[in-house]
C-alpha positions as CSV (number, residue, x, y, z in Angstrom):
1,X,70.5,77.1,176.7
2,X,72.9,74.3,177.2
3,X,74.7,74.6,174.0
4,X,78.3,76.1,173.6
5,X,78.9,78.3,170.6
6,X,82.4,77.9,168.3
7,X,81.9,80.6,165.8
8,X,78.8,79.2,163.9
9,X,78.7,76.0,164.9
10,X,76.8,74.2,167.9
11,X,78.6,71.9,170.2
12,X,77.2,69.2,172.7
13,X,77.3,70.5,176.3
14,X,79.5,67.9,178.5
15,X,77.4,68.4,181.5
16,X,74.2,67.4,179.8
17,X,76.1,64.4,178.7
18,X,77.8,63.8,181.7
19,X,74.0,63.9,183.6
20,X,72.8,61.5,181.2
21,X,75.6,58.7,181.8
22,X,75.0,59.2,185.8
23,X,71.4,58.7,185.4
24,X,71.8,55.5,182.9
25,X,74.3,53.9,185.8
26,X,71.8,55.0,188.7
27,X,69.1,53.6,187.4
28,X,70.1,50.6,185.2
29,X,68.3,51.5,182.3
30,X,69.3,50.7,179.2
31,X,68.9,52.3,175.6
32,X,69.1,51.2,172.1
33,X,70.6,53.2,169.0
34,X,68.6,52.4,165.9
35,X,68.7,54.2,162.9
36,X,68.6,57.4,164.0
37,X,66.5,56.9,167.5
38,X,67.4,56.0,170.9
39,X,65.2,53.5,172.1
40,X,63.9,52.9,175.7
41,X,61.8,49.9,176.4
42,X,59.3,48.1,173.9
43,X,58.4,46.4,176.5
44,X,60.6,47.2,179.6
45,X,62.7,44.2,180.9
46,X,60.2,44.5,184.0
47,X,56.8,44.7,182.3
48,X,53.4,43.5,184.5
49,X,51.0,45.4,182.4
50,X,48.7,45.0,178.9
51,X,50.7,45.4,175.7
52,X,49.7,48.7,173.8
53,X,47.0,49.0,171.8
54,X,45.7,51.8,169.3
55,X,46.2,55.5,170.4
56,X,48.6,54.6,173.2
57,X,51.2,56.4,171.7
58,X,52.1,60.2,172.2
59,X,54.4,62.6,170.0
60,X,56.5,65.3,171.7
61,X,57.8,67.9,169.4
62,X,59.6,71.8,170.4
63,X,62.4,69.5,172.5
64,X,65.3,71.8,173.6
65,X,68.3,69.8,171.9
66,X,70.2,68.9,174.7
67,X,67.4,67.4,176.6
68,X,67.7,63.8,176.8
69,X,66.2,60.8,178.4
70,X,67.3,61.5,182.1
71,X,64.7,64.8,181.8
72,X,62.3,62.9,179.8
73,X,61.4,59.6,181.2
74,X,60.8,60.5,184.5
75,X,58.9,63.5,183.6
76,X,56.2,61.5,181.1
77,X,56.9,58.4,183.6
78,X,55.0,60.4,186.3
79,X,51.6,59.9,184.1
80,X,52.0,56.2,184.0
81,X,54.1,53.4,183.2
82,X,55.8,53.9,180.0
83,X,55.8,50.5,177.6
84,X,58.4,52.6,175.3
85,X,60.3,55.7,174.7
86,X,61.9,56.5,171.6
87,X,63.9,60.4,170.6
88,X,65.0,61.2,167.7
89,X,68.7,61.4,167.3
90,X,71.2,62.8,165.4
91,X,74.9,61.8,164.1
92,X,76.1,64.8,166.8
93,X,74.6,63.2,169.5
94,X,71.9,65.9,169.8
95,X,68.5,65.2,169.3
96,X,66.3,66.2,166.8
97,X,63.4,67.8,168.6
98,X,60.7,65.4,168.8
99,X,60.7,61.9,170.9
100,X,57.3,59.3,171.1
101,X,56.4,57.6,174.3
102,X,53.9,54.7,174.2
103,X,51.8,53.4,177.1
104,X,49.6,50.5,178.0
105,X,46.4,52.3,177.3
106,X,44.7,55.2,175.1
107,X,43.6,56.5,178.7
108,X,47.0,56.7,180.0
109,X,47.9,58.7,176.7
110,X,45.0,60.9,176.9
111,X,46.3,61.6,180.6
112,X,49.6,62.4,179.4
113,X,48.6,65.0,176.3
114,X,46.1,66.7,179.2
115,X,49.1,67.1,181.6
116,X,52.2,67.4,180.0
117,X,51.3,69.7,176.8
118,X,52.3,72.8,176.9
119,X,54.7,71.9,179.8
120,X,58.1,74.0,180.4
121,X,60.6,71.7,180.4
122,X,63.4,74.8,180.3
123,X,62.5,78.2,179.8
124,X,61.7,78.9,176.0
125,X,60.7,75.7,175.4
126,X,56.9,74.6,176.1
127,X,56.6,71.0,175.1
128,X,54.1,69.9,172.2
129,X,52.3,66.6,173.3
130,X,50.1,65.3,170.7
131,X,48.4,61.7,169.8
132,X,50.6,60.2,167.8
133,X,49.2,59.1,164.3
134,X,51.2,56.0,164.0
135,X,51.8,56.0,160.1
136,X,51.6,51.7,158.9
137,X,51.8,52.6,155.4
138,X,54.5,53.6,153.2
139,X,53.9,54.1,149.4
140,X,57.0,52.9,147.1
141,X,57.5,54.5,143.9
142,X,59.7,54.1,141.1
143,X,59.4,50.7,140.5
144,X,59.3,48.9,137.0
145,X,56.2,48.8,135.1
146,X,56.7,44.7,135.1
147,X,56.3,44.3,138.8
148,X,53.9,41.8,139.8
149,X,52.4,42.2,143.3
150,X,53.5,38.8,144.6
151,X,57.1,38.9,143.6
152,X,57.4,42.2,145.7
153,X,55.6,40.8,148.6
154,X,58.1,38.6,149.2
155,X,60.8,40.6,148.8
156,X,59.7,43.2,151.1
157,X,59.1,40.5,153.8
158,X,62.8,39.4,153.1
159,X,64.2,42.8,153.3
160,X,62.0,44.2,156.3
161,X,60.2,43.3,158.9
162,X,56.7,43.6,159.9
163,X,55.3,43.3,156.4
164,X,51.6,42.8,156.4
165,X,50.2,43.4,153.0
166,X,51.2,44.9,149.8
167,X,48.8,46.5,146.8
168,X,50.1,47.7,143.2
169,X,48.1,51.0,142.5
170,X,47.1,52.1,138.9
171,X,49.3,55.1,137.7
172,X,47.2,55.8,134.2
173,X,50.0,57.5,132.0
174,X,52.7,57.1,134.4
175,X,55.8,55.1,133.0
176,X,56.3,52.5,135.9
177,X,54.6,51.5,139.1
178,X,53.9,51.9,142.7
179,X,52.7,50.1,145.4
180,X,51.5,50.6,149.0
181,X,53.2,48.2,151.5
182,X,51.5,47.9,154.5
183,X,53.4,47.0,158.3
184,X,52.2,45.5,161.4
185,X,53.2,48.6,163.3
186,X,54.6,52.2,163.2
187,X,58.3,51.4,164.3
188,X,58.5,48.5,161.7
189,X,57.3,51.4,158.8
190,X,60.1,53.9,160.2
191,X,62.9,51.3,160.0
192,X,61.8,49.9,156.4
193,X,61.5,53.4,155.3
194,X,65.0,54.0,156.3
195,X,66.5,50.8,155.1
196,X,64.2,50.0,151.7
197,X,65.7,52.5,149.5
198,X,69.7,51.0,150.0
199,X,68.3,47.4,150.4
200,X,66.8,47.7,146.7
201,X,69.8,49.3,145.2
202,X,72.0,47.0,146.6
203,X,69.7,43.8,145.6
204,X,68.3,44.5,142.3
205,X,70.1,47.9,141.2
206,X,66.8,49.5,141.4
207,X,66.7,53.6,142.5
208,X,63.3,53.6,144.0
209,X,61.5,56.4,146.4
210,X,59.9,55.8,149.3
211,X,57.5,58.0,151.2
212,X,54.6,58.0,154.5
213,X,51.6,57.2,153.0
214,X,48.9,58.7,155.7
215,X,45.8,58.7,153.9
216,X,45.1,55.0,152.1
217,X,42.5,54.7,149.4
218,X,44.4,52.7,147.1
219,X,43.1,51.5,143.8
220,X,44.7,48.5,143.9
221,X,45.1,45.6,141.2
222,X,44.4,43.3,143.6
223,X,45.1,42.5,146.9
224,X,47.4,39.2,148.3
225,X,46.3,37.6,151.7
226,X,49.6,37.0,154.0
227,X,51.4,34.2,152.7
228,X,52.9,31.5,155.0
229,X,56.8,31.6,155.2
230,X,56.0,27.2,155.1
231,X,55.0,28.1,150.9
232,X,56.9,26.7,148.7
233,X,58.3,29.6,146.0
234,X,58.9,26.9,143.4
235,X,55.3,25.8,143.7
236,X,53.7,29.6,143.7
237,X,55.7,30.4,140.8
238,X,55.4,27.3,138.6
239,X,51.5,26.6,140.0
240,X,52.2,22.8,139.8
241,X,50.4,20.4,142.0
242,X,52.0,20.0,145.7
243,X,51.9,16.2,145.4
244,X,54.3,16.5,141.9
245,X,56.9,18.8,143.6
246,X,56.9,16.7,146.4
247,X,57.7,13.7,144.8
248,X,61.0,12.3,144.9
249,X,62.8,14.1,142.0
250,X,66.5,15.4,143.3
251,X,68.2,14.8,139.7
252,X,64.8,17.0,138.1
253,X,64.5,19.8,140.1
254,X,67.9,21.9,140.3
255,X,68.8,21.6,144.0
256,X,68.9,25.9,144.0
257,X,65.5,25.7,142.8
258,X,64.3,23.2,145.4
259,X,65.1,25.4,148.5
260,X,63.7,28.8,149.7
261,X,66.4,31.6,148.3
262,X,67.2,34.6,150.4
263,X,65.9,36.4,147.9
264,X,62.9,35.3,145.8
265,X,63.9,35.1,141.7
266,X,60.9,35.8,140.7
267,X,61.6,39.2,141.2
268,X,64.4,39.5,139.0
269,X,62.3,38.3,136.3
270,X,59.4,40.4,136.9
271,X,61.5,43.3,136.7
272,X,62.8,42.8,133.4
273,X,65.3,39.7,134.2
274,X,68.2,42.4,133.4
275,X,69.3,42.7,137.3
276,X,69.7,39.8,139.9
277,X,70.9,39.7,143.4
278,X,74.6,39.1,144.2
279,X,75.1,35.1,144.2
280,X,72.1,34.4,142.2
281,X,72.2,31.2,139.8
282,X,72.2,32.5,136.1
283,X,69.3,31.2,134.3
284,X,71.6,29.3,131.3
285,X,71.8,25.3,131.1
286,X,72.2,22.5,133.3
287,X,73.1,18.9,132.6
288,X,71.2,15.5,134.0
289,X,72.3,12.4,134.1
290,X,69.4,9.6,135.2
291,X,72.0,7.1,134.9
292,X,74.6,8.2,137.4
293,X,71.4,9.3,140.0
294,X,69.7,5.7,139.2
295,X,66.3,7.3,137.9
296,X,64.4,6.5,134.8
297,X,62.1,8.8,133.4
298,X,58.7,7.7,132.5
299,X,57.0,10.0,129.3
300,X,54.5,11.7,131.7
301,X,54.4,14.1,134.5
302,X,58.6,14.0,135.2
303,X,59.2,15.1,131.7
304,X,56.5,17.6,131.7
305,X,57.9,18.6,134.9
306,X,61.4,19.2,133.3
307,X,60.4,21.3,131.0
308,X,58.0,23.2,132.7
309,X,60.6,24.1,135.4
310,X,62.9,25.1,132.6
311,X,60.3,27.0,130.8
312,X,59.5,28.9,134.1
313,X,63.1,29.4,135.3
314,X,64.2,30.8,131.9
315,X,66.9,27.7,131.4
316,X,68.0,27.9,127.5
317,X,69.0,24.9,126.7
318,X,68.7,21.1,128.2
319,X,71.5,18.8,128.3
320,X,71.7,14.9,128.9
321,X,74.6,13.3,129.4
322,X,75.2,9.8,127.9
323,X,71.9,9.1,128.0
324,X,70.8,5.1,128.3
325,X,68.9,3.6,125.3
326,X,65.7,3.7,126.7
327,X,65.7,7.5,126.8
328,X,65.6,7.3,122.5
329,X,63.0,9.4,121.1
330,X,62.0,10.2,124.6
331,X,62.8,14.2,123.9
């Protein structure tokens, strides 16, 4: 064993550390600390092969905790070119006994389990190689019973990456709601799952849970295609015709309204209108003046524009300002 003992506690072994740094200067490699992984790769700067498919990835669990990437590249590099290698890693600088390594093919990764399983990287320790399963799905719980599934969908895609699909499930006689989010790839799942929790917290004061969802047989209230990031929020939410909302209307349309938010509103509402993000426009009263903008409004679609917006937006209370005779008996 490489570690030191100090009483009860276990303490990083300098050599291994030291081994590691030569290696990394030796051979130019580079890593990445994410959120609790050190990341190699994804692709390689020098890449010449086929991007990974399905089953190209491999878990390695029973890691001795001072092993690190110097030992472990090279030995799972010897099967094949490696497209990405990711271990686990703690706040001590240990790791936390399992790593994944992803290659350009399900062969390459069948090669690997055959060979390296069971390995002896030190003695007492026999690697476990295994197919990696590749969890997409996470399944967040918690969340009001007033969420509607296209409000979350776009907050999810603002808050994480990789965001595919989501589906609300049915919880008969459970007080809120859940929903299954689906990603484009394991690594984007594991970084949502770490970041979701403190993003909604922060956002909409909102304790949710969040937890792998292996096995998907949702019973969903419906499902929403992926929505283009080009779709206008204001015309989603207030389901008026593009050509209307299109039209030349600056003093109409509140200029917060008329540009995508970091955060979609429609949210806040859906979830009870009683939390919105920091910096958010309250929903109270805003004042127009047609005469200082130099537009009239005609007694169709503009003012039934006006109030739909305020309607929809949750605005209490209109106000004009000196408003020009022909406007009398217009509202």
């Amino acid at each position: 064993m490489f570690f030191a003992a100090v009483g009860s506690v276990r303490v990083l072994n300098l050599e291994r550390v030291q081994a590691l740094e030569t290696w990394l200067k030796s051979t130019n490699i580079k890593l990445t600390q994410v959120n609790g992984q050190r990341r190699y790769g994804g692709p390689p700067e020098v890449w010449d092969g086929p991007n990974p498919g399905a089953r190209c990835e491999v878990f390695i669990s029973q890691l001795p905790r001072d092993a690190y990437e110097d030992l472990l590249i090279p030995l799972f590099s010897s099967v094949g070119p490696l497209w990405e290698f990711r271990l686990m890693m703690n706040f001590s600088g240990q790791n936390r006994g399992f790593a994944y390594a992803k290659y350009s093919s399900s062969g390459v990764a069948a090669d690997a389990i055959r060979q390296l399983h069971g390995h002896m990287l030190e003695p007492g320790f026999r690697l476990s190689v295994r197919r990696s399963i590749e969890k997409r799905h996470l399944q967040i719980e918690n969340l009001p019973a007033t969420t509607r599934q296209e409000d979350l969908l776009q907050v999810v895609r603002v808050l994480a990456e990789g965001v595919e699909r989501v589906s609300l499930k049915a919880r008969s006689g459970i007080e809120g709601a859940s929903a299954i989010v689906a990603f484009s790839s394991h690594h984007a799942a594991s970084m949502a799952k770490k970041s979701l929790v403190e993003a909604f917290k922060k956002q909409f004061a909102l304790t949710v849970s969040i937890k792998w969802q292996s096995t998907v047989k949702p019973s969903p209230v419906g499902s929403l295609p992926p929505q283009k990031p080009s779709e206008s929020l204001l015309a989603s939410h207030l389901k008026l015709p593009h050509h209307i909302l299109n039209s030349p209307q600056p003093s109409v349309v509140p200029p917060h309204l008329a540009r995508r938010p970091s955060t979609p509103p429609g949210f806040c509402r859906a979830v009870g209108g009683s939390s919105a993000p920091p910096h958010s426009h309250p929903p109270c009263s805003f004042t127009f003046s047609p005469s200082s903008q130099g537009h009239q409004l005609s007694a169709t679609s503009p003012k039934m524009l006006l109030h739909k917006v305020c309607e929809e937006t949750g605005v209490d209370q209109l106000l004009y300002s000196r408003p020009p005779p022909t406007m009398t008996g217009l509202l």
